[in-house]
C-alpha positions as CSV (number, residue, x, y, z in Angstrom):
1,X,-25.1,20.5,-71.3
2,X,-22.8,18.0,-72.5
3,X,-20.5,18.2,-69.5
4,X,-23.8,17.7,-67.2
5,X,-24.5,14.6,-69.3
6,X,-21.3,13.3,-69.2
7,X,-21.4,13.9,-65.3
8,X,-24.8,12.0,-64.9
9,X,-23.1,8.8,-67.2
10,X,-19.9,8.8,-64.7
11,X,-22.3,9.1,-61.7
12,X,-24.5,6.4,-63.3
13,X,-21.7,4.4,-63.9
14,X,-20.0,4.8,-60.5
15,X,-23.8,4.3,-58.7
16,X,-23.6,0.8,-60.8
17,X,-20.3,-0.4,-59.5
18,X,-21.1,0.6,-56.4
19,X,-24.8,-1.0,-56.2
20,X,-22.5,-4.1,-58.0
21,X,-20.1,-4.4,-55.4
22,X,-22.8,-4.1,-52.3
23,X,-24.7,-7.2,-53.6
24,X,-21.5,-9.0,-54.2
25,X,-21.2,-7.8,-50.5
26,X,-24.4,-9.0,-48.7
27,X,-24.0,-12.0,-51.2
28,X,-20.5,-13.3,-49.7
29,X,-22.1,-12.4,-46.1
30,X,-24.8,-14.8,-46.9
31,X,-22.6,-17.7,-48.0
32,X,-20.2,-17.5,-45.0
33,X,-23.3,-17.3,-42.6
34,X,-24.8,-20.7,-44.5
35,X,-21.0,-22.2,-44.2
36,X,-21.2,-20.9,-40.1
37,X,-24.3,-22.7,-39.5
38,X,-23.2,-25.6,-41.6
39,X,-20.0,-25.7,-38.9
40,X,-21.8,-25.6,-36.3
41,X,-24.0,-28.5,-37.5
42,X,-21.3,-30.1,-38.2
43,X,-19.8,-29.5,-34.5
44,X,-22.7,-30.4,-32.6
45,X,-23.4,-33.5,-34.7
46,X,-19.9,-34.5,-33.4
47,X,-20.2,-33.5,-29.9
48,X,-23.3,-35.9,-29.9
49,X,-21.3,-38.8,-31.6
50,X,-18.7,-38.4,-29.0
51,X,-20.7,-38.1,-25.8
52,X,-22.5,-41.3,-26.8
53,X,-19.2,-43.1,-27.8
54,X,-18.3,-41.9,-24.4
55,X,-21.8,-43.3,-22.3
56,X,-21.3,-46.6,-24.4
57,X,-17.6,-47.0,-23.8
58,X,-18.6,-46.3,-19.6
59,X,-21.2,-49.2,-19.6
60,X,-19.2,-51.7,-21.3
61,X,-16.5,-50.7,-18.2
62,X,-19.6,-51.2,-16.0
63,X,-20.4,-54.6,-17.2
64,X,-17.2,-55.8,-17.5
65,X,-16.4,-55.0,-13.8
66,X,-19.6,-56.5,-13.0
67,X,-19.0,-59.2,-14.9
68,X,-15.8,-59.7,-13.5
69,X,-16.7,-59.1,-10.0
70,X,-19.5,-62.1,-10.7
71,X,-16.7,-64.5,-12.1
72,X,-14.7,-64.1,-9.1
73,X,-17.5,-65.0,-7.0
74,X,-17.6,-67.9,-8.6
75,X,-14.3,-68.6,-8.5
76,X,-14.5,-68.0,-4.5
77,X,-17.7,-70.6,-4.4
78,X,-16.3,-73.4,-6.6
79,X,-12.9,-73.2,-4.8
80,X,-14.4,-72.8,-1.3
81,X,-16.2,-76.6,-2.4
82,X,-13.3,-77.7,-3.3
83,X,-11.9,-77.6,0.0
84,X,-15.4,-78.6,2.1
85,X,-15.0,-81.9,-0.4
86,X,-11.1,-82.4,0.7
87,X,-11.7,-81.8,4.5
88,X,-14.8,-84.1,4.1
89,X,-12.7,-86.7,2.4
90,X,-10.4,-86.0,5.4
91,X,-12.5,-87.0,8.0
92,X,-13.9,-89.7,6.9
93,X,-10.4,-91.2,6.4
């Protein structure tokens, strides 16, 4: 009888350890899913920042072309009166 009890306390014992170390398990399975999620967060949050730093950084290109193509035009008018006023003063000399 003793040796069945003694069994039963080892097998108690082991089932224990073992029931221990599966929580421990599922526990460490849960933390690294939360920290997998938390990544991906993380990753997408990123991707987000850097497509809209990339759509704002295109439409200041944009307007700075436009604006540039806009100045020249002006450049061309101004100049272009420029030289109506010097031919005008030109013929009437």
């Amino acid at each position: 009888m003793e040796t069945l009890s003694f069994t039963f306390g080892v097998l108690s014992v082991v089932a224990v350890i073992m029931l221990t170390v599966i929580v421990m398990g599922i526990v460490k399975v849960l933390k690294q899913q939360n920290q997998i999620q938390s990544i991906k967060d993380h990753m997408h949050h990123a991707e987000n920042r850097l497509d809209k730093n990339f759509q704002d950084t295109h439409r200041l290109v944009d307007d700075l072309h436009k604006q540039t193509g806009q100045r020249i035009d002006q450049l061309y008018s101004y100049v272009d009166s420029r030289i109506d006023k010097c031919e005008a003063k030109k013929t009437i000399n």
